[in-house]
C-alpha positions, 0 to 999 in steps of 0.5 A: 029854699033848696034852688036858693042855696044852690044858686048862692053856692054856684056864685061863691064857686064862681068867685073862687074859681075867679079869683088870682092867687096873688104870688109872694116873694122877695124879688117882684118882676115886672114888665112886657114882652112887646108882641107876646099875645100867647105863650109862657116864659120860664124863670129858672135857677141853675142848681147843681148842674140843672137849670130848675123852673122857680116861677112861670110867667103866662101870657093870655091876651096882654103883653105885660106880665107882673110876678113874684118869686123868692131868692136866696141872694143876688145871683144869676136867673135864666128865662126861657121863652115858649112862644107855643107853635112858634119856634125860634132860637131866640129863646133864652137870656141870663140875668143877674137878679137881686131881691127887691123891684126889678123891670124887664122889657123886651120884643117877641120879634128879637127876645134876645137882642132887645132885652133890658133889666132895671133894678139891679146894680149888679146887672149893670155892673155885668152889663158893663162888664159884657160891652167890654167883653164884645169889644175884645170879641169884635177885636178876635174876629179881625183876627181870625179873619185875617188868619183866614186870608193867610191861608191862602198866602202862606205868608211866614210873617203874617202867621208871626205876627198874627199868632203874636197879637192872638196871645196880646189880645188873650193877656188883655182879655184876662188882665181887663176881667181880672181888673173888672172884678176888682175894682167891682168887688163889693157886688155878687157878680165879681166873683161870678165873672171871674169863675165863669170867664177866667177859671184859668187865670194866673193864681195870683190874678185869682188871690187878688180877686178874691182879697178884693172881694168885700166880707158880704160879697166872699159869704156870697154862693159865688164869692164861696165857690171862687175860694173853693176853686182857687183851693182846689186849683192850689192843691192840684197844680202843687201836686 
């Protein structure tokens, strides 16, 4: 009697032991990372000024991975990848999450460069946002290279002119943020690009961000920071 007992209590630890416990959560995260065999990804919000791990994503023998976790509100997540032994600078990459299904696809052999979120609208508005930002950095790298060829020449004229469409690059990078986030402002990530990108903009061009956010978006933790920062910027210049 005693053995039976025994034996049906090993099969029930068993079963216990075996047993997944299912995540819950308001934002369910799937997708692969193509060649990750070993490793874990962390999932981190940034609180305060650190970066917190919300969820830990662990990879044992499958590429695919399917996870929950819970977010106050659409807001920008980070995840860092440890590859274990491996070490890589390609570790880390942002993105704007929301509550709901989301799909994220990359490569262990470029993290970075081939990431891909689905799911999110306000994602693909930053992702919109990001490819205008690279043309005008694409543009600030000719730029430097020829201010480095002028080095060597010395040539009066070409610092003038160089230096001049330095600061018509500067002006169209502000204007071209400023305008994306108005024209963007019924999403999170409005006022999010704004502080992040051009925290020292003309006020005006920040009175007009923050008017055309929509109610939802200015009760939003970035919408409400982007008031207080106009605030504080007020109080101070007029000081």
């Amino acid at each position: 009697m005693m053995k039976k007992i025994g034996a049906i209590g090993l099969v029930l630890l068993t079963i216990a032991c075996n047993k997944t416990i299912e995540k819950e959560g308001n934002l369910h995260l799937t997708g692969t990372v193509e060649g990750l065999k070993k490793g874990n990804i962390y999932v981190q919000q940034l609180k305060d000024t650190n970066l917190v791990i919300i969820d830990t994503i662990k990879f044992e023998g499958k590429s695919s991975f399917d996870t929950k976790f819970s977010i106050d509100e659409p807001q920008m997540l980070y995840l860092y990848l440890d590859r274990g032994q491996t070490n890589s600078i390609d570790n880390n990459l942002s993105f704007f999450a929301e509550p709901g299904e989301m799909i994220f696809k990359t490569t262990l052999k470029e993290f970075y460069a081939n990431a891909k979120f689905t799911g999110s609208k306000n994602q693909e508005v930053y992702e919109k946002y990001l490819s205008i930002k690279t043309n005008l950095g694409n543009e600030n790298a000719e730029l430097l290279a020829k201010e480095l060829k002028n080095l060597k020449k010395k040539d009066p004229n070409s610092t003038v002119k160089i230096e001049s469409e330095k600061e018509k690059l500067t002006v169209r990078k502000y204007l071209y943020t400023a305008n994306f986030a108005v024209v963007n402002g019924t999403y999170e990530v409005a006022p999010y690009i704004a502080l992040t990108e051009i925290p020292d903009a003309n006020l005006k061009l920040m009175d007009t961000i923050q008017k055309s956010m929509s109610p939802k978006v200015a009760k939003s933790k970035y919408g409400k920071r982007l008031t207080e920062w106009i605030k504080e910027r007020k109080q101070t210049e007029q000081e």
